[in-house]
Each structure stands twice: as structure tokens, then as C-alpha cells.
N, C-alpha and C positions, 0 to 999 in steps of 0.2 A: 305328676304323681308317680311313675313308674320312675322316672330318674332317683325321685325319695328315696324309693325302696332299694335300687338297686349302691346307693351312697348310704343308707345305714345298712344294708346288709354285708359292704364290704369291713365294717367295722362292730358286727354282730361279732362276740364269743363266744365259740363252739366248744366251752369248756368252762370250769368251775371257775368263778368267781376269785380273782388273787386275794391276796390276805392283806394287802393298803392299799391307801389308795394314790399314794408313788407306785407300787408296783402295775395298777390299771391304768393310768397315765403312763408305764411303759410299755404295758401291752398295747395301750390305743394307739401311741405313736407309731412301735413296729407295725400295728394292720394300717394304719394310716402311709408307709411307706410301702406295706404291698398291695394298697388300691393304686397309688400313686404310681408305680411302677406300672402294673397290670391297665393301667389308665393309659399312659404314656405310649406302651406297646401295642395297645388295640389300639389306637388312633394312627399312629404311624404304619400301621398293618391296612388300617382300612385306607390311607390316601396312596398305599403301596400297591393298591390293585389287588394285592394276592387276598384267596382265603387262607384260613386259620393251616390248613394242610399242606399249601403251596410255601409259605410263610416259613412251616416248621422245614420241608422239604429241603426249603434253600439254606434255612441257616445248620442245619446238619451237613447238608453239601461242602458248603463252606469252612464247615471244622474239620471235614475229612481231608479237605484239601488243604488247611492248615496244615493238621497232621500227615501231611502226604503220601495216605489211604486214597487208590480207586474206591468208589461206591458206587455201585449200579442198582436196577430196580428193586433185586431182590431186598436190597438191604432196605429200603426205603419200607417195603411191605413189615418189617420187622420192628423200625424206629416209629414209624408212624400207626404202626397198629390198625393194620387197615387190608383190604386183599389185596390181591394183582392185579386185579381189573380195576379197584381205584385209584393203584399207584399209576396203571397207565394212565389212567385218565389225566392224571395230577401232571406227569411227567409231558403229556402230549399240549397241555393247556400250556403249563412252564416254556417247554420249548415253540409254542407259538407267540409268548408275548416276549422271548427272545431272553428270559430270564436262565435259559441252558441248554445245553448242547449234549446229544448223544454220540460218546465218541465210540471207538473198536477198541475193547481191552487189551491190553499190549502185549498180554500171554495167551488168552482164551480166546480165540477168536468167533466164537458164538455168543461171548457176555458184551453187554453194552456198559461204557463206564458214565456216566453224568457229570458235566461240569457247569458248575454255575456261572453266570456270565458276569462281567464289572458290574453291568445296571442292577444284577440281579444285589450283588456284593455290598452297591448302594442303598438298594432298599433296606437290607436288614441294618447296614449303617447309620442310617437315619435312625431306626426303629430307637434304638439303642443309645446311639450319639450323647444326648440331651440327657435322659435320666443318668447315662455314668456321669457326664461333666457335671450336674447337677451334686451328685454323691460327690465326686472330686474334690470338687469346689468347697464342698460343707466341711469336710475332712481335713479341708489344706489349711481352712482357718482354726481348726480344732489344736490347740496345744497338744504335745508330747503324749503328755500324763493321760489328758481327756483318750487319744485315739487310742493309749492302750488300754483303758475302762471297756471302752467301743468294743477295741478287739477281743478282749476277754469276755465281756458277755455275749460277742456272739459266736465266737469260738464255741462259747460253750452250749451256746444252745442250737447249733449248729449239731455237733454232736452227740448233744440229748434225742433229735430229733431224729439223727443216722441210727443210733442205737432201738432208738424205738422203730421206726420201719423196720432195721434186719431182725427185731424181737418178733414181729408182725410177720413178718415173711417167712421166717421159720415155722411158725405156728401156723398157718395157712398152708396147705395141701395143695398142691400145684393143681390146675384142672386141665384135665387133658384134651387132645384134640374131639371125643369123642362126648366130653361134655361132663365126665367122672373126675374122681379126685385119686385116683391108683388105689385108694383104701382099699375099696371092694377086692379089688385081682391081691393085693396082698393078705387079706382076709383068706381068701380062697386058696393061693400058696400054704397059708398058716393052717389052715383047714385037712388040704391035701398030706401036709407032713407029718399031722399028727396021728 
């Protein structure tokens, strides 16, 4: 029973009804490709050892070093949304199952930098592996014409969806450390000047 719920709930719409039903057979497909993915990656997550936080840890690690950024704890505190006291945690677990290493910042000699280790490189490779070749694959046997259909609808809703969060974010008030949204203290400026 709870596996039911949780396999129609990945294919529940959180939103109006489309107007055919071509177009709800396209919507099922795409949630049907983000259960399938979201499937893929919690499984390869859980034979990987890590939790959900270790998991995210490494594969940000690994793009810093792509991009060839030091990151050290702090930054982990910031991407993972979490304190210092659970990044060390995170960072002490990591570096005992040998997924990374604390090294000496190569300017600051008080910063620690984090690298992630090959095994660690491998687990998120696995994670991963299978669902892209999977996409790949489907794509490769896709005609010309078909992939550029592909890439235009999702280009474009891709975009609809960028546009909607920074519409979202802008309208939203930032909340501060202190648990406010700055209105009040700009209120009270606007109060003060008049």
C-alpha cells in the first residue's frame, strides 16, 4: 500500500487540468520521466552508502573541482543549507568512509579545502550513469526533426519555469537572519523620514 501512494503521488498534478488529452499524456509522460529519474537516483544513493546530504556534498564537490574552485566547509554550510555543526558532521562521516579529504588552502592557511575522492567520484557516477545512457539512447534513435520538437518544448518550458521562480523570488521578501522580512526596518526608515 504505501509503495501505491508514493507511485501515484509521483504522477499527481499540482495544477489545472491541461486542455487535451494529448496535452495530459504529455504532462504524465514528463512526471513519468521525473519519477523515473528521482527513482533511479534514490536507489543508486542508497546502494552508495551516503545520505541524501553526503550525496549532495560530493556531487557539488565534484563540480567545484570540475570547475577548478577550492570549496571548503563553509561553502558546503551555504549549498546544503544546513549549520556548521552539520556540515562538520557530514564532512567528518565523508572523510571516514574515505569519500574525501581535508586538505590546507593553498592561500589561507587557516581554510580547510575538501576534495572528493575517485570512490567518492564513482558513486555519484553510478547515481547517474544509467539514467543519462538511458536519455541518450532514446534520443539517438530519435530522427532530426523529432529531437528538435524535443528540444523546443523543453527549451521552452524550461524557461517558463526560470521565469516563473525569478517572478516568485522577486515577490518574496527575503527573511532575515533574525527571522523578519527587512519590511518592518524599512517601514520604520520611511516612518523616520517623514
Amino acid at each position: 500500500m504505501p509503495l501505491t501512494v508514493v507511485r501515484r503521488e509521483a504522477r499527481h498534478l499540482y495544477a489545472r487540468e491541461p486542455r487535451s488529452a494529448a496535452a495530459r499524456q504529455a504532462v504524465d509522460a514528463l512526471l513519468g520521466v521525473q519519477s523515473a529519474e528521482e527513482q533511479q537516483i534514490e536507489r543508486a544513493r542508497v546502494a552508495s552508502g551516503l545520505t541524501k546530504n553526503e550525496f549532495h556534498a560530493i556531487r557539488y564537490l565534484l563540480q567545484a573541482q570540475r570547475d577548478e574552485r577550492a570549496m571548503g566547509p563553509k561553502d558546503l554550510v551555504v549549498m546544503l543549507n544546513v549549520s556548521n555543526a552539520s556540515v562538520t558532521k557530514i564532512v567528518d562521516e565523508l572523510e571516514r568512509k574515505g569519500d574525501l579529504r581535508r586538505v590546507a588552502h593553498p592561500s589561507d592557511r587557516r581554510a580547510q579545502v575538501l576534495e572528493p575522492s575517485e570512490q567518492a567520484a564513482r558513486k555519484i557516477d553510478a547515481a547517474y550513469e544509467r539514467f543519462h545512457e538511458s536519455v541518450v539512447d532514446v534520443f539517438d534513435r530519435l530522427s532530426d526533426e523529432d529531437n528538435a520538437v524535443v528540444t523546443r518544448v523543453l527549451t521552452t518550458l524550461t524557461t517558463a519555469m526560470a521565469e516563473r521562480a525569478a517572478a516568485e523570488t522577486a515577490s518574496t521578501p527575503a527573511v532575515l537572519a533574525d527571522g523578519s522580512t527587512g519590511q518592518e526596518q524599512l517601514s520604520d526608515h520611511a516612518d523616520a523620514a517623514r
